[in-house]
C-alpha positions as CSV (number, residue, x, y, z in Angstrom):
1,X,116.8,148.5,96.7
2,X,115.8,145.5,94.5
3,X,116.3,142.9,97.2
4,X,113.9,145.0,99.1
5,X,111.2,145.2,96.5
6,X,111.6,141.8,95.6
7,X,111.2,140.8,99.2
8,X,107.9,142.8,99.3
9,X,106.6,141.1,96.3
10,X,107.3,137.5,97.6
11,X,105.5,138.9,101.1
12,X,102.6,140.0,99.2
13,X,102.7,137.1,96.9
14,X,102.5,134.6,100.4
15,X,99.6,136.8,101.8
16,X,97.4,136.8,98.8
17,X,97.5,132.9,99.2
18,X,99.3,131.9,95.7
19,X,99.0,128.4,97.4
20,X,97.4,127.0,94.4
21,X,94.2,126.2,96.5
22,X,90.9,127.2,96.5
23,X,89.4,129.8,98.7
24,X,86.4,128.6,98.7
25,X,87.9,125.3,100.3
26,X,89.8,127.2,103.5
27,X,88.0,127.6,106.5
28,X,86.6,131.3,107.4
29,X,88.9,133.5,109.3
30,X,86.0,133.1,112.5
31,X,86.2,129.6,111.8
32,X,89.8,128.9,112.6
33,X,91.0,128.0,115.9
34,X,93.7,130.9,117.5
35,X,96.8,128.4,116.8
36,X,95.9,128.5,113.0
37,X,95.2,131.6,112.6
38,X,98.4,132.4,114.4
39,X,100.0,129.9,111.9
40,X,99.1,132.5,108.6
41,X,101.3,135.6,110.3
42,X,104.0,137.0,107.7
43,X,106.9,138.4,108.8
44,X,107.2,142.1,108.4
45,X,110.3,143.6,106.4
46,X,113.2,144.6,108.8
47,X,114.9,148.1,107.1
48,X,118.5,147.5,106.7
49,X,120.6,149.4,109.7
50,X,117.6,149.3,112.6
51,X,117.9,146.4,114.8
52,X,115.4,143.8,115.8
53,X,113.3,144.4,118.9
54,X,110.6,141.7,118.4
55,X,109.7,139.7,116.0
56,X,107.2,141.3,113.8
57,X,104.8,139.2,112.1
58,X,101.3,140.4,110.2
59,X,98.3,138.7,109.2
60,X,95.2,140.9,106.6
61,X,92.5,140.2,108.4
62,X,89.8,141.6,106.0
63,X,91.2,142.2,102.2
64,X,92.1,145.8,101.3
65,X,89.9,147.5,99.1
66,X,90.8,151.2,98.0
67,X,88.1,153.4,99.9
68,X,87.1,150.2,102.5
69,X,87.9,149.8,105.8
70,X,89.7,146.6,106.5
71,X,91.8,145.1,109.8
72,X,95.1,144.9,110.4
73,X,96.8,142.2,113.0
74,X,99.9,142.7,114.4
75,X,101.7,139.5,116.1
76,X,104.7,140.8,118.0
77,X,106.7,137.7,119.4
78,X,110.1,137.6,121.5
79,X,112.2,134.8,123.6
80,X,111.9,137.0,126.4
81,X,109.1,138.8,128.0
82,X,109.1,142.6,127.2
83,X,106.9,144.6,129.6
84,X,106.5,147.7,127.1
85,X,106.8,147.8,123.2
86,X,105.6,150.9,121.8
87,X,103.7,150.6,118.4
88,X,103.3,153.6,115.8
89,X,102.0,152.8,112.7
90,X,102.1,155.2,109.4
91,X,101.7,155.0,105.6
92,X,101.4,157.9,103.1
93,X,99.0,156.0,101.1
94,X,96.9,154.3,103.6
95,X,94.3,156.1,106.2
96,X,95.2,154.3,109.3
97,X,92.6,154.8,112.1
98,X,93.8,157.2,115.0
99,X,92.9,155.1,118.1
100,X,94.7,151.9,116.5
101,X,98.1,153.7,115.0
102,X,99.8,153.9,118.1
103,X,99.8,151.2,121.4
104,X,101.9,149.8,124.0
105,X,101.9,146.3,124.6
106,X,103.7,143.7,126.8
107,X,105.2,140.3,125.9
108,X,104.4,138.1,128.7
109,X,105.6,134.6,129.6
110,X,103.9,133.0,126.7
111,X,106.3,135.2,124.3
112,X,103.3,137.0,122.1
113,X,101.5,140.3,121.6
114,X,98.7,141.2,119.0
115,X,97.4,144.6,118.1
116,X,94.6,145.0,115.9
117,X,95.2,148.2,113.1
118,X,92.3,149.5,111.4
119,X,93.2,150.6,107.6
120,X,91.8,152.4,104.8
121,X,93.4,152.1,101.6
122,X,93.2,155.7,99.3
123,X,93.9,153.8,96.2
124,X,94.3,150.0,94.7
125,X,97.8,148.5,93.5
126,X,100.9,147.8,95.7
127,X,101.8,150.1,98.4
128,X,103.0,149.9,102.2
129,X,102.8,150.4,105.9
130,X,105.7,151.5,108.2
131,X,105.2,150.1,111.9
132,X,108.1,151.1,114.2
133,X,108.4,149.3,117.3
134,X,110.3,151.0,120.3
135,X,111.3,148.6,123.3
136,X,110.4,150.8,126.7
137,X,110.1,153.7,127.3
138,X,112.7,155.4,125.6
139,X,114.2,152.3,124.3
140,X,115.8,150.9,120.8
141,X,113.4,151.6,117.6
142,X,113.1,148.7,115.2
143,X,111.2,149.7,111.5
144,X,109.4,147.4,109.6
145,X,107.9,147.6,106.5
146,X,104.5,145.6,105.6
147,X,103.4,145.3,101.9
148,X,100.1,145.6,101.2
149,X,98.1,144.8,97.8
150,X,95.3,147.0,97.5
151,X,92.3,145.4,95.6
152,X,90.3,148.1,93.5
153,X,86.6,149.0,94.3
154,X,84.6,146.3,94.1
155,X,87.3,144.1,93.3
């Protein structure tokens, strides 16, 4: 259970940008070209006993604000193509949008899928999001587990 929360930490840590650098010198998110903004994915927390059926990476689009909607992104990558991964996504302390919490996607050639979540954070401090991943149609189910640092209002 520690190695798990200290796993989260270091995942929020690395998407809060402890880099040391300013924000103000970093390109805006619209800015970037696709291949950088790829480049900023973190990968998602595997549970222990649920095996791997993609490669799970995430990337805050907009910074979550308890009471503010902000986006989600989803990079799902494989060696192989996959022609259907279902996508449900939960949390007990996050609103996530109905029409983006659950999608089917394919892996093509290229090896990459994204899906766009739309959150709402009920209230600041350090919680998660539980995305389960299912390979066809009644396939294998991989769970992940996303930390997610919730700014306070205004914050």
């Amino acid at each position: 259970m520690n190695n798990r929360l200290l796993a989260m930490l270091a995942v929020v840590l690395a998407v809060q940008g402890c880099s040391g650098e300013k924000a103000s010198d970093a390109a805006p998110a619209a800015a970037r070209t696709p291949a950088q903004a790829a480049s900023e994915a973190v990968p998602a927390v595997l549970q222990p006993g649920t095996p791997a059926v993609a490669a799970l990476g995430f990337v805050l689009v907009t910074k979550p604000v308890a009471g503010a909607q902000s986006d989600l992104r989803l990079e799902l990558s494989s060696a192989a193509p996959m022609p259907e991964i279902g996508i449900e996504v939960l949390s007990d302390s996050i609103t996530i949008d109905p029409a983006t919490s659950r999608a089917t996607v394919a892996i093509e050639a290229l090896g990459k899928a994204n899906h766009l979540v739309r959150i709402t954070p009920q209230r600041e401090g350090l919680t998660d999001i539980t995305v389960r991943l299912t390979a066809g149609a009644q396939g294998t189910a991989a769970v992940y587990s996303i930390p997610v640092l919730v700014a306070p209002p205004g914050g």
